[in-house]
C-alpha positions, -999 to 999 in steps of 0.1 A, spaced: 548 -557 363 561 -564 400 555 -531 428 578 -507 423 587 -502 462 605 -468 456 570 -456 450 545 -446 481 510 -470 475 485 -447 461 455 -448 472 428 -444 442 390 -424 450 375 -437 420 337 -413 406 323 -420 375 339 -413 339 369 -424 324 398 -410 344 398 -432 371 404 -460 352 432 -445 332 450 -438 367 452 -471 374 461 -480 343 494 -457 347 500 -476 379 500 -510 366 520 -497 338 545 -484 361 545 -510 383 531 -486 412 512 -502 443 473 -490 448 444 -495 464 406 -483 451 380 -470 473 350 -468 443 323 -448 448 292 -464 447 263 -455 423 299 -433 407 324 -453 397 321 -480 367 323 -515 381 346 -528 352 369 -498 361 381 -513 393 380 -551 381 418 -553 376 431 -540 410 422 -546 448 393 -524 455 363 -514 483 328 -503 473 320 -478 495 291 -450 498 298 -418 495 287 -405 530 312 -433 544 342 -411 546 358 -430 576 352 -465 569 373 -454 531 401 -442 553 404 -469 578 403 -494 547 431 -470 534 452 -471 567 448 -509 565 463 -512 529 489 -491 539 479 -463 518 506 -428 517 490 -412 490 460 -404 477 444 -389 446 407 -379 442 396 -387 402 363 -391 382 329 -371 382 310 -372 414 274 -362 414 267 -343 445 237 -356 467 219 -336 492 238 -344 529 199 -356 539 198 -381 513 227 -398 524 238 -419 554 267 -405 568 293 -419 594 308 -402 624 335 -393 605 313 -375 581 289 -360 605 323 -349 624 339 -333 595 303 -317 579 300 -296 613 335 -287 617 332 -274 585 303 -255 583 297 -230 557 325 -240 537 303 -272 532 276 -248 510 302 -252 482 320 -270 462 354 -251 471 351 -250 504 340 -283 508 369 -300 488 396 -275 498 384 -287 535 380 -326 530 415 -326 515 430 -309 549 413 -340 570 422 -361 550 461 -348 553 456 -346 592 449 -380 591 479 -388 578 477 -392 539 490 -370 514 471 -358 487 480 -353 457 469 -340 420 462 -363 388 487 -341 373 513 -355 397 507 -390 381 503 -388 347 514 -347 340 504 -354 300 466 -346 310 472 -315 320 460 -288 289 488 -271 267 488 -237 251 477 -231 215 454 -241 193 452 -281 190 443 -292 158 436 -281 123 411 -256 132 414 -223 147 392 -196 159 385 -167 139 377 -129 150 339 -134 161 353 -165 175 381 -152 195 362 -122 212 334 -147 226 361 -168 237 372 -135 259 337 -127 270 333 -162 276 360 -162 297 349 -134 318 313 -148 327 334 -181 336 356 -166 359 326 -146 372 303 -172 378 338 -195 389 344 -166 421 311 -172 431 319 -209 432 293 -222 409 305 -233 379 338 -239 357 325 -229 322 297 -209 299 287 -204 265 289 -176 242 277 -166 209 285 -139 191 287 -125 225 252 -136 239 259 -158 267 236 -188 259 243 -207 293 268 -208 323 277 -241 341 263 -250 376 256 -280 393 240 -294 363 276 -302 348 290 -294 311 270 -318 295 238 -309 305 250 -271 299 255 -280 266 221 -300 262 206 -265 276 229 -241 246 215 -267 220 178 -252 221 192 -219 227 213 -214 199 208 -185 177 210 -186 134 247 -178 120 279 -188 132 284 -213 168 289 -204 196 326 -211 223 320 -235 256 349 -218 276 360 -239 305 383 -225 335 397 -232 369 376 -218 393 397 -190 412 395 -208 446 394 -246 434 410 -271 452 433 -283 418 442 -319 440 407 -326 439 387 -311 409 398 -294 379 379 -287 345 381 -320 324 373 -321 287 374 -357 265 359 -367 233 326 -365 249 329 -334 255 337 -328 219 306 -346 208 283 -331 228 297 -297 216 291 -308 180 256 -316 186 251 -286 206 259 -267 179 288 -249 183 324 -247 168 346 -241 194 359 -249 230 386 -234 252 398 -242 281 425 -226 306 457 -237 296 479 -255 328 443 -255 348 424 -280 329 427 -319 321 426 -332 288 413 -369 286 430 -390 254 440 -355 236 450 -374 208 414 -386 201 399 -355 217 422 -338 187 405 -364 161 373 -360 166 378 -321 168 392 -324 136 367 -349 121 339 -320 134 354 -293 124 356 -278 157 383 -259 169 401 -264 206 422 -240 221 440 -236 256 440 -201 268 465 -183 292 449 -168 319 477 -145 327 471 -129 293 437 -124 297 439 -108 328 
């Protein structure tokens, strides 16, 4: 399909996993103009094959947005799992180095560090948006999506789970934990859900599974990071063990829900998007 020129070129930071890929899939489908900037030692080489694209390292901030300015980039979207190094194991560029000490503190976490790259990156003249803006079908529904539902036991680890979450999520460490039978089994840090899960696996106690409950960090910059869940996520939950996941309804992105419903089904597992509002 030709560019569709009543659409702004989006500019595409690809990290690892499958989202990126399905981002610019949308674009070609639509006809939309991008660019990629792919992550090295992130992003999946075959994920950028079909569109023009720069490899760049992660500590390489400018030379991604001059490339950006060249391609005539207006927007920007920030996609895909991004395993955080330590700064001194990086090279960084003046840009970086600038940005890192104007932003001090806030560079500790993962909040403030995102909440303050997307500002720089808007003073610089792009504007950033969420995955939801593209493709708005990600973004987690309400209810219960398949054939399986949570019972009582069920239900009040999803609550307690949802408390640690939003807990541990204030202190800007993590997005999700684990509950059962309302023994919290793990909470999520910078190991990421999958290894939490790997972790709950040799935890887990005799009788019913336990509930991975996902949520939007209180303080999370939503353009560049929310809670993902995909089929993986459902497989990993299987073999951990457990027989449930819920995540925060309108704060959490769903990756193919149709499959992600399949193989919830298949498992027997149940996935349900919870209303914060009603919790609180």
């Amino acid at each position: 399909m030709p560019p569709d020129s009543s659409l702004p070129k989006l500019g595409i930071i690809a990290g690892g996993g499958d989202l990126p890929l399905q981002v610019i899939q949308a674009c070609l489908k639509s006809g939309r103009d991008c660019f990629v900037i792919a992550l090295n030692d992130q992003a999946d080489p075959a994920t950028v094959d079909a569109v023009p694209h720069q490899w760049v390292s992660l500590g390489k901030s400018g030379k991604a947005l001059k490339k950006l300015k060249e391609q005539n980039v207006s927007e920007l979207v920030m996609v895909g799992s991004v395993s955080r190094p330590t700064f001194s194991s990086i090279g960084l560029d003046l840009w970086t180095t600038k940005f890192l000490v104007k932003a001090g503190a806030a560079a500790l976490g993962d909040d403030g560090l995102l909440g303050a790259l997307v500002r720089e990156i808007e003073k610089e003249g792009f504007r950033v948006v969420g995955v939801e803006e593209i493709m708005p079908s990600l973004i987690a529904p309400s209810g219960v999506y398949g054939k399986h539902k949570p019972d009582e036991q069920a239900l009040a680890d999803i609550q307690r789970g949802a408390v640690v979450a939003r807990g541990i999520g204030a202190l800007d460490v993590g997005q999700g934990a684990v509950v059962q039978e309302g023994l919290v089994l793990g909470v999520e840090a910078i190991e990421g859900t999958d290894r939490l899960l790997a972790r709950c696996k040799e935890l887990k106690r005799d009788g019913a599974g336990g509930v991975l409950v996902k949520l939007k960090k209180p303080d999370q910059e939503s353009r560049a990071d929310l809670p993902t869940v995909g089929v993986e996520t459902i497989k990993q939950a299987v073999d951990a063990g457990l027989r449930g996941i819920a995540i925060e309804a309108g704060n959490t992105l769903v990756i193919d829900r149709e499959n992600v419903i399949a193989e919830a089904d298949r498992a027997g597992l149940f996935v349900i998007g919870i209303d914060m509002e009603s919790e609180t």
